[in-house]
SENU-169041 format. One record per residue: residue in one letter; x negated, y negated, z negated of N, C-alpha, C in turn. Coordinates in steps of 0.05 Angstrom, whole numbers, plus 5000, padded with zeros to 4 digits. Layout:
// SENU-169041
AXYZXYZXYZ/...
This chain:
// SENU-169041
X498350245000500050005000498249755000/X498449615027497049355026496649104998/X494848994993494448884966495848614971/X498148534950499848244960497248034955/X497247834974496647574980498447314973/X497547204960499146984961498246724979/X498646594988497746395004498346115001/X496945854994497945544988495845335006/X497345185018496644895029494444725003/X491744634998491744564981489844204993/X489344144975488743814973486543844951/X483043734967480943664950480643404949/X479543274930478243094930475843114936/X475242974947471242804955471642644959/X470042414935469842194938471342044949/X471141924974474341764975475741824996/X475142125003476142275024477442555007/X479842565022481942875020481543105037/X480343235031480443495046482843735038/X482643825072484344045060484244335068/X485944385056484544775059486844975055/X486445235066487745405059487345585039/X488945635021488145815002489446095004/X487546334998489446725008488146754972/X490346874958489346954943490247214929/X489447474942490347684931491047734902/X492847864893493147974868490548114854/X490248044832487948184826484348114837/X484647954851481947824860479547824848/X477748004863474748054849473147724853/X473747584866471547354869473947204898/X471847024900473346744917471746684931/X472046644956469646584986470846374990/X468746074997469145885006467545905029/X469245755051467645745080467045505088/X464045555099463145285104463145345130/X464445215159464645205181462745065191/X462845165216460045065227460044865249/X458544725272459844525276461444485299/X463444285305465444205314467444425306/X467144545288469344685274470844665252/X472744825238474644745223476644965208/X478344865192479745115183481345355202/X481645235219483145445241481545465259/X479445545250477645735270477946005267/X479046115286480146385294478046605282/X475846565283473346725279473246765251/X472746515233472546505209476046745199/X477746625203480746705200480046975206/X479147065218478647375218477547445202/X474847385194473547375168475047455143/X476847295146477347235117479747355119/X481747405130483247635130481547945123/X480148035129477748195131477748295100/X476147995085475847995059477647955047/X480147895049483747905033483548165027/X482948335044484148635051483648795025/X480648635019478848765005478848614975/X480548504971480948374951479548254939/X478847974964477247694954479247514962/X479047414947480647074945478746864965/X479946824993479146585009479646275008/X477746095014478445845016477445825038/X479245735064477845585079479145275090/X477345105094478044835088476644615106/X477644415109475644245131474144125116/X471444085132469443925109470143755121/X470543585138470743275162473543205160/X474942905153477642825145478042865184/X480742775175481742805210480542595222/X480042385214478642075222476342275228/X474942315217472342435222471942655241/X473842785249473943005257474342815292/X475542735293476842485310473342345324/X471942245307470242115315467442275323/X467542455322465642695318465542855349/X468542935343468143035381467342825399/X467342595404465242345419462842325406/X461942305385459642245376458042535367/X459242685355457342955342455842855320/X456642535302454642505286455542555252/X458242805254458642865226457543125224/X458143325244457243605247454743695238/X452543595243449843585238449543315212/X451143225196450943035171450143275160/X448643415145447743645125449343535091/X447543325090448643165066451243125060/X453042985077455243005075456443335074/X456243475084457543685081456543905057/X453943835043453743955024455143855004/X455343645002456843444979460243564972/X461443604996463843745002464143975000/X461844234993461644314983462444404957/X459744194951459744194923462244154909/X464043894918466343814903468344014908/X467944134924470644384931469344604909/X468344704903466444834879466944674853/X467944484850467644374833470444334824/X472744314844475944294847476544594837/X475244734845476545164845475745204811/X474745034796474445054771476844964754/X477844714769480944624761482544774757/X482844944771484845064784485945284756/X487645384742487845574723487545834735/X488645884762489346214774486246244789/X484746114790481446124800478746064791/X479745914756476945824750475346114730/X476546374733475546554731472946744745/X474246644769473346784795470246754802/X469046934797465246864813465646824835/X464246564853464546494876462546504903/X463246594922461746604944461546444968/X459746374974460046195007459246405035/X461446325045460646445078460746165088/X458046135105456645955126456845975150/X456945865173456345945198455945735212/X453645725226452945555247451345385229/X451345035229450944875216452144875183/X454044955179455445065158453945235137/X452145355158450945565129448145405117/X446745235127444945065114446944805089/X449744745097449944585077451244805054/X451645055055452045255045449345365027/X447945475033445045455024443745125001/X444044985009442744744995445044664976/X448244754976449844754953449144954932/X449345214945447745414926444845294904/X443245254919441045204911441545014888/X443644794893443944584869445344714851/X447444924857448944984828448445284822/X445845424830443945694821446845824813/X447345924788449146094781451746184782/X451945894792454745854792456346034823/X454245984838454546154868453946464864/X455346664866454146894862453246984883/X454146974917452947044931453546884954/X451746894976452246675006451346965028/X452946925051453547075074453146815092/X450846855105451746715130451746805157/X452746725173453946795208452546635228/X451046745247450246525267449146425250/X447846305236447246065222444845935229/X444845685216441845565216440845475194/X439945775180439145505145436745445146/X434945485173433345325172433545045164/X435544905172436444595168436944565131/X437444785115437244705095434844595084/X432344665096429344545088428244705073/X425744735066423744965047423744915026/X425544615010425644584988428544744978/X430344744989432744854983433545124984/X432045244999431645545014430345614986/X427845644978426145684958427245674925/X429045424928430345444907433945654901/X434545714927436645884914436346104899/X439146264895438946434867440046674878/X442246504888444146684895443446904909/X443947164925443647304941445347304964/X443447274992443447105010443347385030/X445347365049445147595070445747425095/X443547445111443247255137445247465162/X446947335174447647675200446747365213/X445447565241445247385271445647545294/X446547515319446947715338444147805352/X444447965362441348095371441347945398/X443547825417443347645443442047295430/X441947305403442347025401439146945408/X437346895414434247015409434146685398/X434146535400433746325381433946345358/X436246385356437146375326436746555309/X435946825320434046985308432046965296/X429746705312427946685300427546455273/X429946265275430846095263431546255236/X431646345234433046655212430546755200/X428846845219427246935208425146805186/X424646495201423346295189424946235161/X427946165160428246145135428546365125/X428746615126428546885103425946945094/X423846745106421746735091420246505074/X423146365071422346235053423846215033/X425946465031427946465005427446674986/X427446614956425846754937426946944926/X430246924927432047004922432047274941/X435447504924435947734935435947734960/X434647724990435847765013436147955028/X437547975050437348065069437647955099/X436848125122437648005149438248215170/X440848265179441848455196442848275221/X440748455244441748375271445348535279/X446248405292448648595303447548625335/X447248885344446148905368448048775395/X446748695410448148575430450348315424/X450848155406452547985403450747725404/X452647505422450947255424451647095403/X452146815399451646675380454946595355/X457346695377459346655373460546935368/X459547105365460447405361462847495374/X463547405400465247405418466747695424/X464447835427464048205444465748295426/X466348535435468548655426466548855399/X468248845380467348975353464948755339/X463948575350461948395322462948315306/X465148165311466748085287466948275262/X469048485275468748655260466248805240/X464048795259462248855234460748585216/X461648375227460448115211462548245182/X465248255189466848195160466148445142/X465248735155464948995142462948855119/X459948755140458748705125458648525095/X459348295109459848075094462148195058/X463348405073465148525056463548605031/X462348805040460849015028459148765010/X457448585016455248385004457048264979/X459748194984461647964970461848194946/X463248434944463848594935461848694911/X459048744926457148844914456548624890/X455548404898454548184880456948054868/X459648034872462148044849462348164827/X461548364839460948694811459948594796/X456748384796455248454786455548134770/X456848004782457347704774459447734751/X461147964747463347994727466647864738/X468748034723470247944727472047834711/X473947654720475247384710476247514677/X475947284654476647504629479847574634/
C-alpha cells in the first residue's frame, strides 16, 4: 500500500523577497530534501519533480522551491545575471533551512540538499556554513566546482556527486571538486547520459541513487523525537 503524502503551497521569507515552494510530505518521514535548481530553472522542472516523487515513494519529505522571485526569474531569461549569482542563491538556501525549522510537522526532520547544475555549488557552500545541520547533499549534473576550495573543504555533510558519462566536461569539473572535499564522498558516472539526463532510464537511476544516499545518512542522522 502506497505511503500517504500530503502536499502544501508554501511561502519563505528571504530578506525582502518571498519565495515559494512546494511541499510532499509523506506520513512518517525519515528526513526532508530541499532542491536547489540549477540554472534558468525552477520548481516545475519536470526532472527535479521526478526526483522527488522518486524520494516521496521512499519516504522523504520534499521541498522544492524557486530560489529567483518572479521579477527575477523575469529578468534573468534576458540577462542570465541571477542564475550564476552563487551568493544570492546560497543565502536562499540558507533561509529556506532556516524557515523548515519553523515549521512544527518538519523541525524534526534531518535535512538533505539535492543540487543540480549551478544549484549544487550554492548547495555545497550552504552545507558548508551550517556543517550539521545538513545531513547529506546529492548532486546532479552539477558544478560545485563554483562553490570554491574554501567551501568544498569545509563541508561535513556527505556529498554524492552523480554526472553522466556523455557529459565529459562536467565530469572533469566533478572530479576537481571531489578532490577537494574532506567529507564522506562519493562519485558515480551514469553510463551514457549527457548533462540533462534525458536517455531513457538516467533519471531513474539518478533518483535510485540519490534514494539509497538520503536514506542511508537519515539513518544515521536520527529520527524526529
Amino acid at each position: 500500500m502506497p505511503n500517504r503524502v500530503t502536499t502544501r503551497e508554501v511561502r519563505i521569507a528571504s530578506a525582502a523577497a518571498h519565495l515559494y515552494g512546494d511541499l510532499a510530505l509523506p506520513h512518517g518521514a525519515s528526513g526532508l530534501v530541499l532542491f536547489a535548481h540549477g540554472s534558468g530553472s525552477g520548481r516545475h522542472s519536470s526532472r527535479n519533480r521526478m526526483v522527488a516523487r522518486g524520494l516521496n515513494a521512499a519516504g522523504m519529505a520534499t521541498l522544492l522551491f524557486d530560489l529567483l522571485t518572479r521579477e527575477e526569474e523575469e529578468v534573468d531569461v534576458h540577462t542570465r545575471q541571477h542564475r550564476f549569482d552563487i551568493p544570492l542563491l546560497t543565502g536562499r538556501m540558507q533561509d529556506a533551512t532556516a524557515w523548515l525549522k519553523t515549521q512544527e510537522d518538519l523541525a524534526g526532520l534531518p535535512v538533505g540538499y539535492f543540487g543540480a547544475s549551478t544549484g549544487s555549488a550554492a548547495a555545497l557552500i550552504a552545507a558548508a556554513r551550517l556543517g550539521e545541520r545538513v545531513a547529506a547533499v546529492v548532486s546532479r549534473g552539477g558544478r560545485p566546482d563554483l562553490a570554491g576550495p574554501v567551501a568544498l573543504a569545509a563541508v561535513k555533510a556527505p556529498t554524492l556527486l552523480i554526472v553522466g558519462g556523455a557529459d565529459l566536461g562536467v565530469i572533469e569539473l566533478n572530479e576537481q571538486a571531489q578532490a577537494l572535499l574532506t567529507c564522506p564522498n562519493e562519485m558515480v558516472v551514469v553510463p551514457g547520459a549527457t548533462h540533462l539526463f534525458e536517455e531513457a532510464g538516467a533519471l531513474e537511476q539518478v533518483t535510485a541513487l540519490a534514494s539509497r544516499w538520503f536514506t542511508r545518512h537519515f539513518a544515521h542522522a536520527g529520527h524526529p523525537a
